[in-house]
C-alpha positions as CSV (number, residue, x, y, z in Angstrom):
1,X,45.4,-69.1,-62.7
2,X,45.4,-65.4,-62.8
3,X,42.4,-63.5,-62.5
4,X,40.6,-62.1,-65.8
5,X,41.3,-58.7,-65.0
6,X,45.0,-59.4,-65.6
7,X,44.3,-62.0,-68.4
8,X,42.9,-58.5,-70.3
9,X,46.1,-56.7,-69.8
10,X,47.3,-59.1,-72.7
11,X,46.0,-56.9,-75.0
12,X,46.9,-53.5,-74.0
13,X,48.1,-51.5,-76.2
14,X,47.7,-50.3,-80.3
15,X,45.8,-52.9,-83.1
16,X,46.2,-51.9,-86.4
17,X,44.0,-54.1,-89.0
18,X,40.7,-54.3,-90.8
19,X,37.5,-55.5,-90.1
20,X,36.2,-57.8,-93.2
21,X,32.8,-58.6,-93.3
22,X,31.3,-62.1,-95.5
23,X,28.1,-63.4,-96.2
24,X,27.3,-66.6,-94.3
25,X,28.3,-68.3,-97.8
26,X,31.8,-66.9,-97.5
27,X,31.0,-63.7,-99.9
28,X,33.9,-60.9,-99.3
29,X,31.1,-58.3,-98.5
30,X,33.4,-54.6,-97.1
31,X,36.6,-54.9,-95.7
32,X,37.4,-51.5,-93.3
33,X,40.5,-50.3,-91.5
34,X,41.1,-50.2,-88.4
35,X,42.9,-49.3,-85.2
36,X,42.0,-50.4,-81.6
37,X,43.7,-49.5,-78.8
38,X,43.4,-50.8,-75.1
39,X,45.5,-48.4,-72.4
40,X,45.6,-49.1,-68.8
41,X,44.7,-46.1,-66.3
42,X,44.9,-45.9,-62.2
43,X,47.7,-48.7,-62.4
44,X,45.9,-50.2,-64.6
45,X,42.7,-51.0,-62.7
46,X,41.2,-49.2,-65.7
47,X,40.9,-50.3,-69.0
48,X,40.3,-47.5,-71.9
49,X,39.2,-49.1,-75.2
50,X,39.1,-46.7,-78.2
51,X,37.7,-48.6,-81.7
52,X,38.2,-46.4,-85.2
53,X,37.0,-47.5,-88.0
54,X,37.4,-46.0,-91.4
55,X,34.2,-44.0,-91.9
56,X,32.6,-44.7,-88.7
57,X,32.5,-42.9,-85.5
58,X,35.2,-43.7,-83.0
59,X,34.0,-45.6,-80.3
60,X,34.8,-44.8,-76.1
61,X,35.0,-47.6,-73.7
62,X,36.5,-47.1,-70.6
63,X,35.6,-50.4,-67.6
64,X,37.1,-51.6,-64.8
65,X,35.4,-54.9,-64.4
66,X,34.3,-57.7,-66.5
67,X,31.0,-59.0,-67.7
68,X,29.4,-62.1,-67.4
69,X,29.4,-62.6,-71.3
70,X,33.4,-62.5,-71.7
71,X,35.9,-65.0,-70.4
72,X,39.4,-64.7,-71.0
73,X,42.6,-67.4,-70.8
74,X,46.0,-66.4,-69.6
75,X,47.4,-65.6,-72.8
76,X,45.0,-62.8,-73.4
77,X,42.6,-65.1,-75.6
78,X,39.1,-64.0,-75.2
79,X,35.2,-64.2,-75.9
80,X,32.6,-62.3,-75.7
81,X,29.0,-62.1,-76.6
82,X,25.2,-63.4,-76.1
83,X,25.1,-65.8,-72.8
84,X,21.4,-67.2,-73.6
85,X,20.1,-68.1,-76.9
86,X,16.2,-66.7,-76.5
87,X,13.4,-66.6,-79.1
88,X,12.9,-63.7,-81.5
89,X,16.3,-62.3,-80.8
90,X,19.6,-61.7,-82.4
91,X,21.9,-64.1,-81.0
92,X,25.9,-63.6,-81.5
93,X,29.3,-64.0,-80.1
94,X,33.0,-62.7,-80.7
95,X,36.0,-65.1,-80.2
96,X,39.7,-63.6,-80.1
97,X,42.7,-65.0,-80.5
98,X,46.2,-64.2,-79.9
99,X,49.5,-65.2,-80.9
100,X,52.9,-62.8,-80.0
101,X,52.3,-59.7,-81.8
102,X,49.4,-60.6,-83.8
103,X,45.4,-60.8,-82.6
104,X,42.4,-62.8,-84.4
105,X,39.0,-62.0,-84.0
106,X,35.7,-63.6,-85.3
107,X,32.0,-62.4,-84.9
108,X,29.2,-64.3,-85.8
109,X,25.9,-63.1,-85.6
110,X,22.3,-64.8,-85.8
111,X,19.2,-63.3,-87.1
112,X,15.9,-63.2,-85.1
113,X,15.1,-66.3,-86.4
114,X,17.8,-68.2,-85.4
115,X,19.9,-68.0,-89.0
116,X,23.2,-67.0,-89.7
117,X,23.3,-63.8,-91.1
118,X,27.1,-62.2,-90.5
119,X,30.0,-63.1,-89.9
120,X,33.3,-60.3,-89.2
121,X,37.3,-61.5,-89.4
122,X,39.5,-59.2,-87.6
123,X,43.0,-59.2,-88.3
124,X,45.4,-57.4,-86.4
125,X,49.1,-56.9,-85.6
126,X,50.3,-54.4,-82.8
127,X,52.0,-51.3,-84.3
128,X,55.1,-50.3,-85.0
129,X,55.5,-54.0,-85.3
130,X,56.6,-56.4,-88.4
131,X,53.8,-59.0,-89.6
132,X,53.2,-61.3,-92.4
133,X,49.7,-62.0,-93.7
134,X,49.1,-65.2,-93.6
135,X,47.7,-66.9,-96.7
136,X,43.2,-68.0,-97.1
137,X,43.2,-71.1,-95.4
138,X,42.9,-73.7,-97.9
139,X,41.5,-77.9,-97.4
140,X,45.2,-79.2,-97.5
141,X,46.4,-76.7,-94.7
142,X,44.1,-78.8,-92.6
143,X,44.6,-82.2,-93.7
144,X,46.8,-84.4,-91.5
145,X,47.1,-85.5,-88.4
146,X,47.1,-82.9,-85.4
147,X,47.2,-83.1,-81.6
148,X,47.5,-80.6,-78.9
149,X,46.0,-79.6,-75.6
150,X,42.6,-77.9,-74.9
151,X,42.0,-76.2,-72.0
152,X,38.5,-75.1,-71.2
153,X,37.4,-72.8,-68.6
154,X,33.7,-72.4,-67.0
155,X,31.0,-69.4,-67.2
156,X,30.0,-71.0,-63.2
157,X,33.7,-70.2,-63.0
158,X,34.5,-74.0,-61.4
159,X,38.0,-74.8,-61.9
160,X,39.6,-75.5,-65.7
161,X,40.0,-78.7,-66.8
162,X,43.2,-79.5,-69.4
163,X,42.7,-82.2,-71.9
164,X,44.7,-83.5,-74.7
165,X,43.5,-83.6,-77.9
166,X,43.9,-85.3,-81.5
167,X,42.5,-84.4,-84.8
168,X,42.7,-86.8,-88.3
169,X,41.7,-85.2,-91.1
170,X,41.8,-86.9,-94.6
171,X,39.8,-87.3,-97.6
172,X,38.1,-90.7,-98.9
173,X,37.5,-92.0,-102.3
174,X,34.9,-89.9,-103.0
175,X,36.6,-86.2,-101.9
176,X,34.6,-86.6,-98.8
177,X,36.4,-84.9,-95.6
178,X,36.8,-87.3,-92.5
179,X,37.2,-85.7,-89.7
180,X,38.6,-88.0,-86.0
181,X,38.6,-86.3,-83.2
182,X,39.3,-87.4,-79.9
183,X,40.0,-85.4,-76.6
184,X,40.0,-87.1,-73.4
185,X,37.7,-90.6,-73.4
186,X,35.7,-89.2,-76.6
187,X,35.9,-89.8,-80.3
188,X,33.9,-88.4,-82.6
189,X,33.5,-89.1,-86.2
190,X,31.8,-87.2,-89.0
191,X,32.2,-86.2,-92.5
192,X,31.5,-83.3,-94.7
193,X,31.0,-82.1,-98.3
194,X,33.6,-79.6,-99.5
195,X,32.4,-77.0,-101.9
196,X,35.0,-74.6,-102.8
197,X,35.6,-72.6,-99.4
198,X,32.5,-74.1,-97.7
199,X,32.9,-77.4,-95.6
200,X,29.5,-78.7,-94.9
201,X,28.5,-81.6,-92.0
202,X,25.1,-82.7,-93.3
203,X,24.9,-86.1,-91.6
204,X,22.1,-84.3,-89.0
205,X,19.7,-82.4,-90.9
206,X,18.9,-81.2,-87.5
207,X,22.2,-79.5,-87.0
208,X,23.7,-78.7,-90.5
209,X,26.8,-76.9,-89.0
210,X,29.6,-75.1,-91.8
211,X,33.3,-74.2,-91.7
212,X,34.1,-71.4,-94.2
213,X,38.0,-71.7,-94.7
214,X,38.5,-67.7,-94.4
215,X,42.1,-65.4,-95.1
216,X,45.3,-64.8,-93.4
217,X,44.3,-68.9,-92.3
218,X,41.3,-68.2,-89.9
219,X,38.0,-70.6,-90.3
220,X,34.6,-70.1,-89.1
221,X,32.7,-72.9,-87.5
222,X,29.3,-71.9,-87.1
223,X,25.5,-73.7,-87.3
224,X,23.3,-72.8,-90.3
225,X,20.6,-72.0,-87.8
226,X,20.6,-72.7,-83.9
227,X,17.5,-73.9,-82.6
228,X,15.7,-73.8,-78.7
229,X,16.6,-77.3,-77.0
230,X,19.6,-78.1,-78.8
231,X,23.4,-77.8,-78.0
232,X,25.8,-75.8,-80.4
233,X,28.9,-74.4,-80.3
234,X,30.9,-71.4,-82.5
235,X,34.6,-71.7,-83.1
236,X,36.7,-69.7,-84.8
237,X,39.9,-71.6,-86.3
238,X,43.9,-70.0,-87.0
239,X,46.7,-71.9,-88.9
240,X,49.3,-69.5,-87.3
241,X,52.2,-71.5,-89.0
242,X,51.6,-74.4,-91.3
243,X,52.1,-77.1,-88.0
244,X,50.6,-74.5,-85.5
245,X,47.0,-73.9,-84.7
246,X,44.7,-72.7,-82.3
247,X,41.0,-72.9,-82.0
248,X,38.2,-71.8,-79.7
249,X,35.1,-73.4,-79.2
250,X,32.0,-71.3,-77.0
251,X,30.0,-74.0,-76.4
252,X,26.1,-73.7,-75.6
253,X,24.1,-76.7,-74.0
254,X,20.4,-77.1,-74.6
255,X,18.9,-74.7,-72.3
256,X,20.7,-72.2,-75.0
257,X,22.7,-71.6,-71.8
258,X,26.7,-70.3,-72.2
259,X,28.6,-72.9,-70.6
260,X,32.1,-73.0,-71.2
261,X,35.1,-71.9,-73.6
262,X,37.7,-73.8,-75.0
263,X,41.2,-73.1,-76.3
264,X,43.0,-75.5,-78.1
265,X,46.6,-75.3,-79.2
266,X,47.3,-78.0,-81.4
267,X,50.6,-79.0,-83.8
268,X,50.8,-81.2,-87.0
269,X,52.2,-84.7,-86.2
C-alpha cells in the first residue's frame, strides 16, 4: 500500500464547487461557491492548500506531513476530523470522496452537548473539466440489492483488512425500510421510518441514528446525539451512477476513541 503522503497527491490540483450547508433536519440553509486548490512544491514533499470561498477570506495551508486525525486510501479518498469524542466539546469529522474528475465531501459537526448541529456537502469537479450534477438522492435510488468490497484501514495503522460486502434494501407492507447488511461473518438487520428526505433507525432509543438523502446523490449518516461509552460511526453516502456507490464509515468505539475508516465500493446486483 502506498504511503499517505502519496495517497494525498490524488487530489492535487483545482476544485471548483460550492459548499451547501443544511440543518440536521435536511433544511437547505446557504449554499457558497467555491474553489480549492492543492499544488505540490519541493517535488512535491510540500502540499499548498488554498480554500476561497465566496465572501470569506481565502484560507493558506501549506504542510508537509499528515495528522493523526486524517487517514487517506489509495484513490485519494480521505477523512479528517476530531479523534476523541470528550465532554463539553464540539465534536466533528470531514469524509471525502472521490471518483475520476469529481470529489465529495461531508462535514458533520456536534454541539457541546453531544447533538447534531451542522452538517456541510461539498461538491466538486476539477476545472477545466466536463461534469454532470447528479440528481437529490431519492429512497428508490437505494432500493435493491447491492454488494461490493469494503476495505478498512486503522488509526494504530495495523495492516488493512478487505471484506466483501452485501446490502438488501426493500420496503415492507407498511412503507417500512429494511435494511440487510452483511460483510464478512456479520449480518445485521434493522429498519427505519422514512419521512420525506429523513430516514430514521429508532429501534434503540439509545442510538437514534438518521440518513438525510442529500443532492447530486450524497447521504448523511449521522447519530442524533453521540453519547460517552457508546460506539458510533459517521458515513457519508454517493450514488456516483445509478448501480455505483461508495460510502465511508469513521467509526468510533466506546472509549469515543477514532478507530478505523472504511471505504466501500459497492454495485447494484
Amino acid at each position: 500500500m502506498k504511503s499517505q503522503w502519496l495517497c494525498l497527491l490524488e487530489n492535487l490540483g483545482e476544485w471548483q464547487g460550492s459548499f451547501t450547508r443544511f440543518s440536521p433536519q435536511g433544511t437547505l440553509l446557504e449554499d457558497i461557491p467555491s474553489i480549492v486548490s492543492f499544488e505540490g512544491l519541493n517535488n512535491n514533499q510540500t502540499m499548498r492548500q488554498i480554500v476561497r470561498r465566496q465572501g470569506q477570506e481565502d484560507l493558506f495551508l501549506e504542510y508537509s506531513s499528515l495528522g493523526k486525525s486524517t487517514l487517506l486510501f489509495e484513490n485519494g479518498a480521505f477523512s479528517q476530523g476530531s479523534i476523541q469524542l470528550a465532554p463539553f466539546t464540539e465534536f466533528g469529522a470531514e469524509l471525502g470522496l472521490i471518483h475520476e474528475n469529481r470529489r465529495l465531501r461531508l462535514v458533520q459537526l456536534f454541539n457541546k452537548n453531544g447533538q447534531l448541529d451542522k452538517l456541510t456537502l461539498i461538491r466538486e469537479h476539477l476545472a477545466g473539466t466536463e461534469f454532470t450534477e447528479n440528481s437529490q438522492l431519492k429512497i428508490d435510488d437505494l432500493l435493491g440489492a447491492w454488494q461490493g468490497e469494503a476495505i478498512t484501514i486503522y488509526t494504530d495503522l495495523r495492516p488493512s483488512t478487505t471484506t466483501s460486502t452485501n446490502l438488501k434494501l426493500e420496503l415492507d407492507t407498511t412503507g417500512r425500510l429494511i435494511q440487510s447488511l452483511s460483510f464478512g461473518e456479520h449480518i445485521i438487520t434493522s429498519s427505519a421510518t422514512i419521512n420525506g428526505s429523513i430516514i430514521h433507525f429508532d429501534e434503540d432509543t439509545q442510538k437514534q441514528v438518521q440518513v438525510l438523502l442529500l443532492p447530486n446523490g450524497a447521504s448523511a449518516t449521522s447519530p442524533l446525539k453521540v453519547n460517552l461509552r457508546q460506539s458510533f460511526i459517521l458515513e457519508v453516502g454517493w450514488l456516483i451512477k445509478p448501480n455505483l456507490r461508495q460510502r465511508m464509515i469513521r467509526s468510533y468505539n466506546e472509549k469515543g476513541e477514532w478507530t478505523s475508516l472504511t471505504l466501500v465500493t459497492e454495485a447494484r446486483l
